[in-house]
N, C-alpha and C positions, 0 to 999 in steps of 0.2 A: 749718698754724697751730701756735702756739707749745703750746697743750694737748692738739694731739692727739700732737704731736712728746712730749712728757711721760708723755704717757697710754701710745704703744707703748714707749717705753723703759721705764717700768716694769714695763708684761705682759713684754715679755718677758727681761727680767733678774730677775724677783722673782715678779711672780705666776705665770705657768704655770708653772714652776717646781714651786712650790708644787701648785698645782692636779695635776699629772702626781703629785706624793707622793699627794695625797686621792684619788686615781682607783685608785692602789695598793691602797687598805682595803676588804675587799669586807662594805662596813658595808650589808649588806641590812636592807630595812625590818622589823620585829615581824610583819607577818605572812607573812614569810617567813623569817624566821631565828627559830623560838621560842626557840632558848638566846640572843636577843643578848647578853643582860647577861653570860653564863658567857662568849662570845665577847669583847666588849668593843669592838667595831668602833665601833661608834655613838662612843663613848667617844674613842676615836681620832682619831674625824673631831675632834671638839669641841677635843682637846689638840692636835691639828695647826693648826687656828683660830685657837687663842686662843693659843700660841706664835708665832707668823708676824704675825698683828697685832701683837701685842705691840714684837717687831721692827722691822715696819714704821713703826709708830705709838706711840712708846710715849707718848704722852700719854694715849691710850686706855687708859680703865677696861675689864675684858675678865671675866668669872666665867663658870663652865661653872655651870649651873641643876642640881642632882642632887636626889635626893628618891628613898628605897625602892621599888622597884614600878615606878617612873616613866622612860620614854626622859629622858634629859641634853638640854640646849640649850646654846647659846652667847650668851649677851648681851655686847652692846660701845655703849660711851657714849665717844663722843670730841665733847669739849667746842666748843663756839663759836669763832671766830676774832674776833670783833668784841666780845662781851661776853659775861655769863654770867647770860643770856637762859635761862628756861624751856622756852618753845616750841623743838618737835625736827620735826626730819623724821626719820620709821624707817623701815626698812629690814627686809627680811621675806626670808626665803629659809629652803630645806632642805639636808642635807648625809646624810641618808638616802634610799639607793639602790631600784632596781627590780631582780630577778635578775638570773644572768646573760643567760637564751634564749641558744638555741643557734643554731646556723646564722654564727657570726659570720665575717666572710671571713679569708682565709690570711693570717697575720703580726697579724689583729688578736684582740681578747679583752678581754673587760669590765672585767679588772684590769690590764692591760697599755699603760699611756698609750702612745700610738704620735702622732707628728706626720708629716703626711703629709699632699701638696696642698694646702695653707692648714687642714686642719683636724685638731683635738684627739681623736682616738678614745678611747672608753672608760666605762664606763658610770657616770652623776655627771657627767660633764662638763659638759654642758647643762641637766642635768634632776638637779638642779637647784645642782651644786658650786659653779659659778662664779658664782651670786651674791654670796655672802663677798667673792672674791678683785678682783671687778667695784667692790663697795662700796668697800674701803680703797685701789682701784686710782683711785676718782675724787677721793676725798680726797685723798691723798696728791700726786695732780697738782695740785690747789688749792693745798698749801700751802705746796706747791716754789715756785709762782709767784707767792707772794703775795698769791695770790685767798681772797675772803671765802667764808665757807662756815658756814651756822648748826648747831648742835647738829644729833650726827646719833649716832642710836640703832639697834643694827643687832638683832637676836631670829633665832637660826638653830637650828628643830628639826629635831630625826631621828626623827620620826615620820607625816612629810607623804604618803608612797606606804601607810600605812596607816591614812590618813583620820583625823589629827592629835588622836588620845583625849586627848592628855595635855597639850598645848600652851595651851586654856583655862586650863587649873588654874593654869598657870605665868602666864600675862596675866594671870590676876589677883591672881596673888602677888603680881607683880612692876609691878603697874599702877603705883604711887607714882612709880616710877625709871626712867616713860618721859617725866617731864615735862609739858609743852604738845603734845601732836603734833599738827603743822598739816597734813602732808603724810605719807600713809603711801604710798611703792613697792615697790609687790610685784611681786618678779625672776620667778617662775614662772612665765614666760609664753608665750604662740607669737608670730610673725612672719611675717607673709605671703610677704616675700622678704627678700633682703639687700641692699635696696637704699634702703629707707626706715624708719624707728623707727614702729612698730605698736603703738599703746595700746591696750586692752584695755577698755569704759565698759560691759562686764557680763559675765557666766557665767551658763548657766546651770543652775537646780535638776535634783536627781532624785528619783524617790521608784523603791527599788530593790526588788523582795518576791517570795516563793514564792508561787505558787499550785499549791495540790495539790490534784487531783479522785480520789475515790475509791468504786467503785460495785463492788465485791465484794471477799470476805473474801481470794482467791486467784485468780489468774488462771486461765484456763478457751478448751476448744479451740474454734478459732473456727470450724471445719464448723459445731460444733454448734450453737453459744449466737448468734453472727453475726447478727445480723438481729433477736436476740431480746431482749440483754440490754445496757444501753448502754455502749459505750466509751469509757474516761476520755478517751483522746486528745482524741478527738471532739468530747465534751463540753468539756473545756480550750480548744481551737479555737475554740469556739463563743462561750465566755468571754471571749476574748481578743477577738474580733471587737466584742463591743460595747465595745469601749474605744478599737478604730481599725480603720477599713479595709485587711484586709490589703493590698492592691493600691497605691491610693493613698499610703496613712501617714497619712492625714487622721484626726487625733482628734476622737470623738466626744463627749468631757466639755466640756462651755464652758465651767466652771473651770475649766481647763487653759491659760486662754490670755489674756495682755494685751495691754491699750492701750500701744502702742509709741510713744515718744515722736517728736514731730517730727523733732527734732535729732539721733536719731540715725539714725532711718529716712534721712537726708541724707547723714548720716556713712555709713552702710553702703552709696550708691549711690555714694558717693566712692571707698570702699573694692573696690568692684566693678569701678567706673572702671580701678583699679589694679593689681588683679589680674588681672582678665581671665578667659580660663580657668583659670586656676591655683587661681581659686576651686573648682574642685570636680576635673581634674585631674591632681591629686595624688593622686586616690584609685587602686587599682590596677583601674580596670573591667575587664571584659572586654570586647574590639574592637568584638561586636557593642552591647552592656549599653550604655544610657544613664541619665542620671540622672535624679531623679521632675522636677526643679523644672526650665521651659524657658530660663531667662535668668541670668543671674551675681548678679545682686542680688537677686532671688530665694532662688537658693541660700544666701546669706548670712544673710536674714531669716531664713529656715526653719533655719536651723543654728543659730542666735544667739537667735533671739525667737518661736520658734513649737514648740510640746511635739512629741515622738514617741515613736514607744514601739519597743523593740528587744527579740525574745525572745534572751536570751545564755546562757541552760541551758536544759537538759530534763535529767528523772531518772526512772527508771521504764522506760525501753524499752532494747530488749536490742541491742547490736549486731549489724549485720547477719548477718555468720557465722556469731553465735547465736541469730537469729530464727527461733522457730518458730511453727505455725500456732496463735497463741494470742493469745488478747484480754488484754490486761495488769489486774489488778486495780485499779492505782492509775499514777498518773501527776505530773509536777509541772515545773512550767517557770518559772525564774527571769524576772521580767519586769523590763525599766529603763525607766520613763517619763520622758524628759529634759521640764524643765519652763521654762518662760519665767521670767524676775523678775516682780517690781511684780503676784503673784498673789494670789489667800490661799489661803497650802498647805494650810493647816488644811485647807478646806473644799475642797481637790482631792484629799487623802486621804480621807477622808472620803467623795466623791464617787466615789473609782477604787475607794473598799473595797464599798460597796455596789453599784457594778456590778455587779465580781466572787462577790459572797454572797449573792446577794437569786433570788429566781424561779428556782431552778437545775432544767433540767431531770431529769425520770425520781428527784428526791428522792437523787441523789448528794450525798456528803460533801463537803464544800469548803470549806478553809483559805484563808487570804490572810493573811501572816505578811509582817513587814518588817525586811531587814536592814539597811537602811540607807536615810534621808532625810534629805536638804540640802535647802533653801530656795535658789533663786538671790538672785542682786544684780545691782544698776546701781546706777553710779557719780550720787550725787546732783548738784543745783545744786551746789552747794560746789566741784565738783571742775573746774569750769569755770578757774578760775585757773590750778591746778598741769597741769592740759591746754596751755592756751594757754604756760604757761613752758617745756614742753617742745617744742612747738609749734616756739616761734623757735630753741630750744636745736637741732634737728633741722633745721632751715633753716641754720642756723649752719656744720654740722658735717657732716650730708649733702648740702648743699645744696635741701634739698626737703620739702614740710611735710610732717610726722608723719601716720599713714593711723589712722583709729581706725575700730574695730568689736568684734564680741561676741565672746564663747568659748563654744563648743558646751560643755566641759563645766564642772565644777564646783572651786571653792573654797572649799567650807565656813568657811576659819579664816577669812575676808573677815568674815564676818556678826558675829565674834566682836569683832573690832576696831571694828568698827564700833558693837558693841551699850556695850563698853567707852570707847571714843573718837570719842563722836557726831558734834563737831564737827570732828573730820578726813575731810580730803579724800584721793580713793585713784587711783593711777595705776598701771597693769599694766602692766607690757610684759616681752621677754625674748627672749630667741637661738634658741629652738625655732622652726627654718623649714625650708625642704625638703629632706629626706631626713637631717633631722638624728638620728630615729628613734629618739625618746625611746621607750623601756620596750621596745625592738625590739635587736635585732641591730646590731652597728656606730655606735650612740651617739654622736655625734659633733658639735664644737664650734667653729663659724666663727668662726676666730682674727681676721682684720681685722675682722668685721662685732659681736664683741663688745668691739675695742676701741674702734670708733667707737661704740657704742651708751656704754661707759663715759664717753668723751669727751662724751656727748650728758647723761648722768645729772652730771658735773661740771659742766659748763656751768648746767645746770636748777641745781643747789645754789647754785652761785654767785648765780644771780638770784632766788633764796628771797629772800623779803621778810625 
């Protein structure tokens, strides 16, 4: 068809192009680069953005956001084709990176745009560069062809890979000059395969925290004291069990857990239908190693709408090496409770912090500190429209309807837009699908299946009310 014929000729004349320059700037995120401002990278990305649109588009309004202290953005306002209408649909993407990790294979590297086999290597590619170049790559086929297309507002920070501190501040500076937005699509997203457009109707929460157990001044030999004095490990362990069944995963907080909606409990056994195994994998098991949940849609629910908890540190115990016969004084293990939507977090913090601090055996010390907590989301009634447009737009263009289900994890700035732009609807989707191995080694970006997906986001703007 005539827009998808449009849509490859300008990937690949103009935007990868572009894209392989952005993959060049090894603009790692703030918590990993603390000099970026002295570096400047972030910065880079923005003025390679907003020179390239500008190009592309120049009818497009385009400002880089700066402010002292603060990561830079990219805001872009390219005006209506039919009138000059309030109401927007925005566009939400990052242009700040994951490091590099090592292990990448021979001939590739995280700065090094390489094309090879239908795909883009390099780290930004997927996660999350090419939404920018996705955005004015679907406009721009619209307006080649004389296709309608309503206001469309694009917000691109570099602060997204460390959990977006600054990006608030900036929405609501800059609330006034996004209009009406009827439709927000957010690019950072996965795909189950590359064979159908994958919408995204939740993420979910986490509540992320230290717990330290501490029952002596100094660690002490274990002949001795062994049997006599208690062990933080131990204790910690023991901690950790009333909050889930090691074995199982099954949480024991019942704030922890919600009423799943009908419609999408439906959507995810479609989504199951679809993926098959692939639902779970993709994980790397080992041959013998099975997965906790027996059926594909299952796995889905439990991954998407059901809490768990993952210990991802421990601090306090010696490497093996240096292990000697000694009971450790103090001990601490990072815990990640992934959370359901539609909960009250209040009251599942609240509820996981007195688990953890209440009754502790043998009158040990114990912390419960948090460094981090998001609220999950699902996509309200409202969003049922901009679903269903994209819906046909993916019938249209893949031949085949759209596959919608949840995200295991989280997108905090979702909550934001939302708490800002109540009466917008939100639609997720994006190019992260198998072995595309965002924040991993070999990063990499399926070039036909992001120009049909572009081709599927023009189609959808075209049929914006």
């Amino acid at each position: 068809m005539q827009l998808q014929k449009t849509v490859n000729e300008f990937w690949n004349l103009k935007a990868q192009p572009a894209l392989m320059e952005y993959i060049k700037i090894p603009a790692k995120s703030t918590a990993y680069d603390r000099l970026w401002q002295e570096h400047g990278f972030l910065e880079q990305c923005c003025e390679l953005g907003q020179k390239w649109v500008q190009e592309c588009l120049p009818q497009a309004q385009t400002e880089i956001i700066r402010e002292d202290g603060r990561t830079p953005c990219l805001f872009v306002d390219i005006p209506a084709t039919r009138d000059n209408s309030a109401e927007s649909v925005v566009f939400y993407g990052h242009l700040d990176k994951q490091p590099e990790a090592g292990g990448w294979s021979e001939g590739l590297g995280p700065w090094t745009p390489v094309v090879k086999n239908g795909k883009l290597y390099g780290r930004g590619a997927a996660d999350d560069g090419y939404s920018l170049f996705s955005m004015v790559t679907s406009v721009y086929a619209l307006e080649k062809l004389n296709l309608a297309h309503p206001r469309v507002i694009g917000i691109f920070e570099t602060q997204e890979e460390s959990g977006s501190n600054d990006l608030p501040y900036f929405l609501r500076k800059l609330k006034h000059r996004f209009g009406e937005p009827k439709f927000f699509i957010i690019l950072d997203n996965h795909c189950g395969d590359y064979d159908h457009v994958w919408l995204s109707t939740s993420v979910r929460g986490v509540i992320s925290g230290t717990l330290r157990v501490q029952s002596m001044h100094y660690g002490v030999h274990s002949g001795t004291y062994s049997g006599m004095v208690p062990d933080p490990f131990s204790i910690a362990q023991a901690l950790v069990a009333r909050l889930h069944d090691p074995v199982t995963g099954f949480v024991k907080i019942s704030s922890c857990y919600a009423d799943i909606p009908k419609r999408r409990l439906e959507q995810l056994k479609k989504a199951s239908d679809v993926l098959g195994d692939l639902s779970w994998n993709h994980a790397p098991l080992l041959p013998t190693v099975k997965t906790k949940c027996t059926t594909n849609h299952e796995i889905l629910i439990q991954e998407t709408w059901k809490p768990a908890l993952t210990i991802i540190g421990v601090d306090g115990m010696p490497k093996i090496e240096d292990a000697g016969n000694v009971i450790q004084s103090s001990v601490a293990f990072r815990l990640s409770m992934r959370l359901p939507p539609d909960i009250d977090f209040e009251k599942a913090q609240n509820d996981i912090a007195q688990t953890l601090t209440t009754n502790i055996p043998y009158g040990c010390q114990v912390t419960w500190q948090y460094p981090e907590n998001h609220p999950g989301w699902s996509a309200k009634d409202n969003s049922e429209e901009i679903e269903n447009i994209f819906d046909d737009a993916a019938k249209k263009i893949f031949g085949k309807e759209a596959v919608f289900l949840g995200q295991g994890g989280s997108i905090p700035i979702i909550n934001t837009f939302e708490e800002l732009f109540p009466s917008g609807a939100f639609v997720l989707t994006g190019v992260l699908g198998p072995q595309s191995n965002a924040h991993a080694p070999d990063e990499s970006l399926d070039i036909e299946y992001t120009q049909k997906l572009s081709a599927v986001i023009a189609e959808a703007l075209h049929r914006c009310p």
